[in-house]
C-alpha positions in Angstrom: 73.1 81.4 76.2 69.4 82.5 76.8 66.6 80.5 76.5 62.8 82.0 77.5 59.7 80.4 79.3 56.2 81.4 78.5 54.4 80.4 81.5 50.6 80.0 82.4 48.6 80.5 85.5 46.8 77.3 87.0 43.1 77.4 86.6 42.5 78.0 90.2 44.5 80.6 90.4 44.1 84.5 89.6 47.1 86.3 88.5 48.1 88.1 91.3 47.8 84.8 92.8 49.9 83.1 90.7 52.1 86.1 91.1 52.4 86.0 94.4 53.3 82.3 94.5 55.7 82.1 91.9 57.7 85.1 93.7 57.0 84.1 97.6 57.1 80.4 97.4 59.0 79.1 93.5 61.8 81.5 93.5 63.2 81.0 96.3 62.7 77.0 96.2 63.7 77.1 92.4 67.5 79.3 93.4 69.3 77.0 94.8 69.1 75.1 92.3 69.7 77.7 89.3 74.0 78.1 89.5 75.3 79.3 86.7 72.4 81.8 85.9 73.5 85.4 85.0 69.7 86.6 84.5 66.9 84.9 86.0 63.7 87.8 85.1 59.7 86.7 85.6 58.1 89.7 83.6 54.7 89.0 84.7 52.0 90.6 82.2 50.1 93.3 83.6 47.9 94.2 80.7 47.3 93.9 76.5 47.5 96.4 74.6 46.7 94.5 71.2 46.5 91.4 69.9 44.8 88.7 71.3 45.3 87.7 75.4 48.1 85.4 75.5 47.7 82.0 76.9 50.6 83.0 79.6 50.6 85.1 82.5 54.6 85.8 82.8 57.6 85.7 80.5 60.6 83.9 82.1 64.0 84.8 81.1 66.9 82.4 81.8 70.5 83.4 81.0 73.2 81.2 81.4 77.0 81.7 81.8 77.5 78.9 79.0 75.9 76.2 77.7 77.6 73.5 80.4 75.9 76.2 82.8 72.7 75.5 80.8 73.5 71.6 81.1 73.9 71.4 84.6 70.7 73.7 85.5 68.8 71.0 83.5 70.1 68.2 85.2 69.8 69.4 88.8 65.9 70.3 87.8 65.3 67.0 86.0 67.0 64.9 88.9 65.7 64.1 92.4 66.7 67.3 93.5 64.1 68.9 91.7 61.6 66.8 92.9 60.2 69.8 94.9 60.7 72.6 92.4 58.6 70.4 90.0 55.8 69.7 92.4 55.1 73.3 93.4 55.3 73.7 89.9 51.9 72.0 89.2 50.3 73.9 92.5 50.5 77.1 90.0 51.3 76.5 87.0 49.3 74.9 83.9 51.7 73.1 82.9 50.7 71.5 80.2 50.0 75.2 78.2 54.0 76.2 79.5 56.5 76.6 76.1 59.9 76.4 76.7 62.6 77.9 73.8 65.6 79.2 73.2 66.5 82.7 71.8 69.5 84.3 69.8 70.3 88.4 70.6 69.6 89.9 66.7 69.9 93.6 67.7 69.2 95.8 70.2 70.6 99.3 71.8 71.1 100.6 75.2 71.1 98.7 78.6 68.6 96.0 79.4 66.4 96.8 82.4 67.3 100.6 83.0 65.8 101.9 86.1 62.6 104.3 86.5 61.2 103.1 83.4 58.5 100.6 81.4 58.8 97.0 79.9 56.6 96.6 77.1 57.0 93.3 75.3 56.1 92.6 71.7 55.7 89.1 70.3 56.1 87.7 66.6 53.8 84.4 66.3 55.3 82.2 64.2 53.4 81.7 60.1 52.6 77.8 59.2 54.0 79.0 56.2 57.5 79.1 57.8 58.3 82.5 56.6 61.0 83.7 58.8 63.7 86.2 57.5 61.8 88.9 55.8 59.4 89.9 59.1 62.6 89.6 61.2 64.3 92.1 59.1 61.0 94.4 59.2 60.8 93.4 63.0 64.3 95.0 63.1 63.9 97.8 61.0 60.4 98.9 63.1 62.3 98.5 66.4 65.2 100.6 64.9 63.0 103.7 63.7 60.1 103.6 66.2 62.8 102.6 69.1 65.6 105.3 68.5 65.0 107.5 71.8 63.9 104.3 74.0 66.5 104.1 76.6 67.0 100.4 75.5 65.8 97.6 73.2 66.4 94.1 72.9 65.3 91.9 69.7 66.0 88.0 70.0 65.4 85.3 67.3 63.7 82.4 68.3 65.5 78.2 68.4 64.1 75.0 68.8 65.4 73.5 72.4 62.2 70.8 73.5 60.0 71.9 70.7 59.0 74.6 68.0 58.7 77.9 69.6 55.2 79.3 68.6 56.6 82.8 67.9 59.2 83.8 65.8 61.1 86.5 67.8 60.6 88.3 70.8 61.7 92.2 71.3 61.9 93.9 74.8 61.3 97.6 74.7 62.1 100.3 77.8 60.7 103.4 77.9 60.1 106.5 80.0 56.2 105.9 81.9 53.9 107.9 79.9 55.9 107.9 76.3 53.0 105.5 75.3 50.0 107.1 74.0 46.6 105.3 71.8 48.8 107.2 68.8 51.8 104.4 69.0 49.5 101.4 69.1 48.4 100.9 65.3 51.9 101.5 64.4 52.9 98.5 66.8 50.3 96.3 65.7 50.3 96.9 62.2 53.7 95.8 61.8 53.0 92.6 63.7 50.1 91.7 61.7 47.6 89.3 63.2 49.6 87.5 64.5 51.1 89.4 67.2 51.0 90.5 71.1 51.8 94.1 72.3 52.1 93.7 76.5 52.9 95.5 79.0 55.3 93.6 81.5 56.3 94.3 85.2 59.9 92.6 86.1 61.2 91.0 88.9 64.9 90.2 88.5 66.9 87.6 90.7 70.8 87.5 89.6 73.2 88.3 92.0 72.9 84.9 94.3 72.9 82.5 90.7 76.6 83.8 89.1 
């Protein structure tokens, strides 16, 4: 089970201060509190390669053993011992702009956060219109053809778990530094319309202590 954060920066705060808080001072008060975790990755943005800027500084991924894992996390976070975890929370965090979702694996190909290479992250907005399946499939299809020599790729559908995610799927791409050139942007944001995000992401990973 997997769900994904989309987390903003509090006004105050620059993003490599907000950086440097949620790494120095939230992750290690947040651990403790996170058993049952089998991925816990902040891919903070580092820059925008199209598409609008988000309104989030870091992508949070949360990966849970199983969904009593997923349970209990929640509890412990919603319950007096997250009293602390929840106030530093609003000392860098804008909380009211965070989005919290769940996401399904669709498809994907090699291993997930190879070493020596680049995250790039790639964002379908969700249509009012509500139509779902058919960019998905072309999502799928892009990532397939443009993707085949990445050394991995990840594509996850988007759930409902507190409210409507505002994108439809996100897609995780890693890649040797420098196989990005101005030539592979249009193709990137063509197939995402205007209502996409291409970012570049730098991860920091905290696993082994959480299993």
């Amino acid at each position: 089970m997997r769900t994904l954060a989309l987390i903003a920066r509090h006004p105050d705060l620059d993003r490599e201060s907000f950086r440097s808080h949620y790494e120095q001072i939230h992750v290690p008060l947040a651990l403790p509190l996170l058993e049952g975790l089998t991925r816990y990755v902040r891919n903070h943005v580092v820059s925008t390669l199209f598409g609008e800027p988000p309104a989030f500084d870091v992508l949070t991924e949360f990966s849970y053993r199983d969904p009593d894992a997923f349970e209990s996390v929640l509890s412990r976070l919603s319950g007096p011992q997250g009293e602390g975890v929840a106030e530093d929370e609003n000392r860098f965090m804008n909380k009211p702009k965070n989005v919290f979702f769940g996401v399904d694996a669709r498809a994907g190909a090699g291993i997930e956060d190879p070493p020596g290479t680049e995250k790039w992250a790639l964002l379908l907005e969700a249509r009012p219109d509500g139509v779902r399946q058919g960019r998905l499939d072309a999502f799928e299809g892009f990532l397939q053809d443009t993707f085949a020599r990445a050394q991995g790729w990840r594509l996850f559908g988007t759930r409902k778990v507190r409210a409507e995610p505002p994108v439809d799927a996100v897609a995780f791409v890693w890649l040797e530094p420098g196989t990005v050139d101005a030539q592979h942007l249009p193709e990137w944001a063509s197939i995402l319309g205007q209502g996409g995000h291409g970012l570049r992401v730098d991860a920091c990973s905290s696993v082994d202590p959480l299993r």
